[in-house]
C-alpha positions in Angstrom: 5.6 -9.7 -13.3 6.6 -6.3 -12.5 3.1 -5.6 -11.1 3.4 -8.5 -8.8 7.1 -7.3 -7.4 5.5 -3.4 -7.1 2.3 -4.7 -4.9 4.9 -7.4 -2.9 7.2 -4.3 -1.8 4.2 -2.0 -1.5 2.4 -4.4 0.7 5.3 -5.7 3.3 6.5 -2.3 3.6 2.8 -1.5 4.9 2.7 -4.3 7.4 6.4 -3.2 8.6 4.9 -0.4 9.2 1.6 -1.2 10.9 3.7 -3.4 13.3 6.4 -0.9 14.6 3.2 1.7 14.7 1.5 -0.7 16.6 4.0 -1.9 18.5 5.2 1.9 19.7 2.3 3.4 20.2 -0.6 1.0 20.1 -4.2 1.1 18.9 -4.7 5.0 18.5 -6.8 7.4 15.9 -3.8 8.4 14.4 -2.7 4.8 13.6 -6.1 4.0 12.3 -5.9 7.2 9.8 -2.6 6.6 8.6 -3.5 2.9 7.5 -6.5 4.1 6.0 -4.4 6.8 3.8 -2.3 3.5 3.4 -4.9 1.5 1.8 -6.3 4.1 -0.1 -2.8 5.0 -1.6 -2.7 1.4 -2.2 -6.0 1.4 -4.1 -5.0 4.3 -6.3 -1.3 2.9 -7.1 -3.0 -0.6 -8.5 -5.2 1.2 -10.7 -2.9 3.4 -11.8 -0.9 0.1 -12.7 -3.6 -1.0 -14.1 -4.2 1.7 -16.4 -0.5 1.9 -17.3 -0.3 -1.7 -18.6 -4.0 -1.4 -20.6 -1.9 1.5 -22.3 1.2 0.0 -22.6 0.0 -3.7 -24.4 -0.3 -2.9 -28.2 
């Protein structure tokens, strides 16, 4: 449950954020990079989750 409510959050708060980038700026590089570091952040916070709940289940 609480992974599902993390990646929700995680997830609109990203495509807020693509669409105000996109929307003030437009297709550029630096739009581009940061939803790459985006994705990859993403990537690295579910395995972290995933990691944390392995440990945590006796």
């Amino acid at each position: 449950m609480f992974e599902k409510a993390v990646y929700g959050i995680f997830i609109v708060s990203v495509l807020t954020w693509m669409t105000l980038a996109l929307a003030t700026e437009g297709l550029t590089f630096d739009v581009i990079a940061q939803a790459g570091s985006f994705l990859l952040l993403g990537v690295v916070m579910s395995l972290l989750l995933e990691r944390s709940c392995e440990s945590a289940t006796p």
